[in-house]
C-alpha positions as MATLAB code, in Angstrom:
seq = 'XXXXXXXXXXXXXXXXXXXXXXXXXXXXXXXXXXXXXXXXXXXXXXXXXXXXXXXXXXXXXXXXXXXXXXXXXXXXXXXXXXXXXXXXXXXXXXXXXXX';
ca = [
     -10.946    0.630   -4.925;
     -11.534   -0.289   -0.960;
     -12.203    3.785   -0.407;
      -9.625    3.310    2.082;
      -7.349    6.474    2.315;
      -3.891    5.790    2.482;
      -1.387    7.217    5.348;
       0.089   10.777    3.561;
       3.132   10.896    2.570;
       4.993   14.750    2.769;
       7.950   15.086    1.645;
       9.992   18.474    2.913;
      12.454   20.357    1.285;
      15.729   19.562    3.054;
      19.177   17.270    4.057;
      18.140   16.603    7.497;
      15.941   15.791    9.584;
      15.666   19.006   10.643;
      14.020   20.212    7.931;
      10.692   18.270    9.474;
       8.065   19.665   11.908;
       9.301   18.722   15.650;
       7.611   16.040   17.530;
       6.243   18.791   19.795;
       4.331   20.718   16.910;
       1.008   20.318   17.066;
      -0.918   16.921   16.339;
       2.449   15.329   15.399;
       1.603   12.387   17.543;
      -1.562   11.935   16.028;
      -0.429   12.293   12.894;
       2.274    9.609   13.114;
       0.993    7.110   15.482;
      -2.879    7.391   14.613;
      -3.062    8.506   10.885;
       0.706    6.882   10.164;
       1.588   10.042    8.029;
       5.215   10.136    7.024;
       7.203   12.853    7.629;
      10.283   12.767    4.941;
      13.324   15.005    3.640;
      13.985   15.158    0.360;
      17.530   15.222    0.666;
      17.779   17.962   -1.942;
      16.833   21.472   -2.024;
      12.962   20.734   -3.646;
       9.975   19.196   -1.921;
      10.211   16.814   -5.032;
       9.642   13.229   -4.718;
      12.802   11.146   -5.117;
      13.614    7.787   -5.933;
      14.311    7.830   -2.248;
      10.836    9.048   -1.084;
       9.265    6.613   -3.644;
      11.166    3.449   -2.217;
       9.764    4.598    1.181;
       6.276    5.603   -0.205;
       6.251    1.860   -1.411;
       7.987    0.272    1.424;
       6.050    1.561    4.328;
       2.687    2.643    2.593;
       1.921    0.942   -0.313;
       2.900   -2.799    0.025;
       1.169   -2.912    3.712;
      -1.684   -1.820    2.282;
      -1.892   -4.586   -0.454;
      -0.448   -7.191    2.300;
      -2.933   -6.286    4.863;
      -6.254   -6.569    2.665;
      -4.581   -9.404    0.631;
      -4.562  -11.215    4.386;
      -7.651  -10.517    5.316;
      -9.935  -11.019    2.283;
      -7.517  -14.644    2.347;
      -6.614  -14.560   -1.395;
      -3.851  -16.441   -3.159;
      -0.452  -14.574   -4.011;
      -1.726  -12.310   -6.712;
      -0.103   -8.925   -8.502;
      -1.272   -5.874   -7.377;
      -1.904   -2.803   -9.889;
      -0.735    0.724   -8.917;
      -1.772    3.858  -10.669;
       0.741    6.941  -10.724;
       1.420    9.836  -12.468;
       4.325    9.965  -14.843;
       6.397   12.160  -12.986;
       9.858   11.929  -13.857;
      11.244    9.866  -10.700;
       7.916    7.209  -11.564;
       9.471    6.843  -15.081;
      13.400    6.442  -14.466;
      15.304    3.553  -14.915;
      16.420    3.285  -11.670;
      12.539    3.208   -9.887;
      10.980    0.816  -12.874;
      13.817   -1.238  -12.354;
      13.653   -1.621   -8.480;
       9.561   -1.958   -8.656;
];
């Protein structure tokens, strides 16, 4: 509800790293250092999220996010509500369970 737009996530289909744009494409560097995007391989052969992208999505996105303007607008420990689509990784066992 801040209007803030979160760093993108983009998940590539792929095993490797190499399935990701090189650190000499164009912008990279301003795309991961300034705008913080996240460059990610599925580890499959879709461009589907995973539980894997989804921990990370949460890990290194989502929960700074909440941290950062819970810190600086000082409030007490509070629970944070997150609004997804109900893909089918969002509604497994194994993601509602680690959330």
């Amino acid at each position: 509800m801040s209007g803030e737009a979160l760093p993108f996530q983009v998940i590539y289909t792929g095993k490797t790293p190499a399935s990701l744009p090189t650190s000499s494409a164009p912008n990279y560097t301003k795309a991961k250092k300034e705008l913080k995007f996240r460059f990610e391989h599925s580890e499959n052969d879709t461009y589907w999220s995973t539980i894997g992208t989804m921990q990370s999505y949460v890990t290194n996105i989502l929960a700074p996010y909440f941290e950062s303007h819970h810190q600086r607008l000082g409030l007490p420990e509070q629970l944070c509500v997150w609004q997804i689509d109900a893909w089918s990784v969002h509604r497994s066992l194994e993601f509602c369970s680690w959330m």
